[in-house]
N, C-alpha and C positions, 0 to 999 in steps of 0.2 A: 389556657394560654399563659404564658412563661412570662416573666416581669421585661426580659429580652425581645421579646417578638411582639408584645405593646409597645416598648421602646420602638420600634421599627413602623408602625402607625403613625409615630407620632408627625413628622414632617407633611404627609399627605393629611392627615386632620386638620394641623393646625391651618396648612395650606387653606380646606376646605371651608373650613370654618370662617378664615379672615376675610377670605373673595367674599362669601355670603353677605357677612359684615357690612363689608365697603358696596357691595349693587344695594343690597337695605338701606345703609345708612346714606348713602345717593338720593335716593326715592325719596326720604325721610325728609333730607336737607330742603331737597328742591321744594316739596308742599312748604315745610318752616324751618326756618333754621334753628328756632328756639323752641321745638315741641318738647315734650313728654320722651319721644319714640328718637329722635335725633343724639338726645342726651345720652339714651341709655347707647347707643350705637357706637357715639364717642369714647366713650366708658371699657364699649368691649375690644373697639379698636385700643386703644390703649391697654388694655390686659392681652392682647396679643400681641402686640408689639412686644413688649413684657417678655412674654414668654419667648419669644427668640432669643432674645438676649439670655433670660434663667436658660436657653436649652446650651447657648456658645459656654455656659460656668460649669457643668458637669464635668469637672474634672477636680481631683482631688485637691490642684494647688489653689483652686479657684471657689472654691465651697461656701468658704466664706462671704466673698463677692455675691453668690449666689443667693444669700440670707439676705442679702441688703432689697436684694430685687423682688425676691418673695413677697417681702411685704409690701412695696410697693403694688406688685399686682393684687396683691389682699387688698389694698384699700380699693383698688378701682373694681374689682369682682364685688364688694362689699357694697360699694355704691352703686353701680349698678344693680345689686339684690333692691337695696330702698327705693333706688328711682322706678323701677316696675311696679309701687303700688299704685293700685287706682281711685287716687281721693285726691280730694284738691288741698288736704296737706301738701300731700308730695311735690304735686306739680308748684308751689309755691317754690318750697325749698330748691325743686331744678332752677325756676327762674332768679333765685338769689346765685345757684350755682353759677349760669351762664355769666353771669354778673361779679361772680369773681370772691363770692360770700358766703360762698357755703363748699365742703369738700368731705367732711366727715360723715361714716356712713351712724344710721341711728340702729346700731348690734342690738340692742336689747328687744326693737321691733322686729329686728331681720331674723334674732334667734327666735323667736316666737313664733312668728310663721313657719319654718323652714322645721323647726321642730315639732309644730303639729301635724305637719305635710307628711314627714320622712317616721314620726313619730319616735326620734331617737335625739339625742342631743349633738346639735352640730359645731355651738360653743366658738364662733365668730370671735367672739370681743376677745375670749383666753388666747387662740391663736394669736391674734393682732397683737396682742399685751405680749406673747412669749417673743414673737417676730419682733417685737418693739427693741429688746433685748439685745438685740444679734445685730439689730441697724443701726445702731450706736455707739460710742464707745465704753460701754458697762465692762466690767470686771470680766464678765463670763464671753462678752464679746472678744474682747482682747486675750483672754486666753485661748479662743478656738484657735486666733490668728497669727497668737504666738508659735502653737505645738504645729499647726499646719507650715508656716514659714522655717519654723525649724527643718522637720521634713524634707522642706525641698533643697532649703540651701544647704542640708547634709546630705542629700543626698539617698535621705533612706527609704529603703523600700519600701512602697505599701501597696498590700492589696484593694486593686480600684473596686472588685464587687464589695468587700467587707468593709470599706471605707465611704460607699457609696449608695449601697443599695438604699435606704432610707432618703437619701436624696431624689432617687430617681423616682423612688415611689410615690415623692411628695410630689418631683412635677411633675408625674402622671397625673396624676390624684385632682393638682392643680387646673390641667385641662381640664379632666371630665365635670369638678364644678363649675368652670366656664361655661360650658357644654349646659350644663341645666339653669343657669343662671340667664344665658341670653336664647336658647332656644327653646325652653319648656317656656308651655304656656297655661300656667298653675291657676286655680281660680283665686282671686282679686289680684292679680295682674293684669299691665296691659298687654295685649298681646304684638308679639315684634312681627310676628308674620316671616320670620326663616321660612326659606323651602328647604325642607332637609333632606328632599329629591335631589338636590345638587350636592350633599355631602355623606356617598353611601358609606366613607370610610368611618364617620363619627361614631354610630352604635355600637358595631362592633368594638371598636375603642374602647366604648363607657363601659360596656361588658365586658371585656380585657382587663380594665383598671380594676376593677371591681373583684376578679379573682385574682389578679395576681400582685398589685398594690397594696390591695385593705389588708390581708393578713400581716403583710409585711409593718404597716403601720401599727396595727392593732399588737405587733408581738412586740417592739422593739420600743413603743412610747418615743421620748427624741430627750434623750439624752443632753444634750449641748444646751440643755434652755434649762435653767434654774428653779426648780420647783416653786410653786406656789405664784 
């Protein structure tokens, strides 16, 4: 599958995904408003919202607007990674959450699991720290936004694949951790109880991403973020 024709999934996924979301996190509310299960629900409704928004900035003048939103759904995929353990740490920290006191995910327990699961490094906090970068006004941030505003307000040509593919890769990429974040139900988590009877378009998806995203990630590294 072509990085094009996952692009074309995407709108009936995320559709699928979000309905799921909202009848779950209905059920969820109604038993408590303040659970465990509620929390996480909020979380993923908020990272799909998210991605609506990252999906209107694919375009080359808007790239950088894109950067700002990225992270923003990084933190809430993030936190909903932490709110899914099943200890009564967690469920503390949700209730400081609901309360307005807590928002930050704890990466260094998310990397841990998630990396003896996948058995590869998934490195959360560096993303988050590169993304920190770009949603800010740093050095490297305002140069992207410089050469890109130049760009348009001259008028110069560029090509949207070679300008872009690594964008679109990322919010593929973006979905499918969605995707395993709120509907896998990994052991010491709790389980959300997705039916993913209702969302046949999702698999195919995360196997789409996966061949035609991850090379593109894995050859190209990301450039626009400042080493180290």
């Amino acid at each position: 599958m072509t990085l094009d024709e996952v692009l074309l999934l995407d709108p009936a996924v995320v559709q699928e995904l979000t309905t799921e979301f909202v009848r779950r996190a209905d059920e969820c509310m109604t038993a408590d408003r303040e659970s465990q299960l509620t929390a996480c629900f909020m979380l993923a409704l908020r990272a799909s919202s998210l991605l609506c928004g990252m999906a209107l900035l694919l375009r080359p003048n808007t790239r950088d607007s894109w950067d700002v939103l990225a992270r923003s759904f990084m933190e809430s995929r993030d936190l909903l990674v932490n709110f899914r353990f099943d200890d009564d740490d967690t469920r503390q920290k949700i209730l400081r959450w609901f309360h307005g006191k807590e928002w930050k995910a704890d990466h260094k327990r998310c990397e841990a699991f998630l990396n003896r699961i996948s058995g590869g490094e998934v490195e959360l906090a560096r993303r988050w720290g590169m993304f920190s970068s770009l949603a800010h006004p740093t050095f490297t941030a305002c140069r992207n936004s410089t050469a890109m505003t130049v760009s348009w307000v001259t008028h110069r040509r560029e090509d949207f694949a070679a300008v872009m593919e690594r964008k679109v890769a990322d919010y593929l990429t973006s979905i499918s951790t969605l995707i395993i974040a709120a509907t896998f139900d990994l052991p010491g988590w709790v389980a959300l109880g997705c039916d993913l009877g209702r969302t046949p378009n999702v698999e195919p998806f995360r196997e789409g991403v996966k061949q035609a995203a991850g090379p593109i990630l894995d050859r190209n590294g990301d450039p626009t973020v400042p080493q180290g």
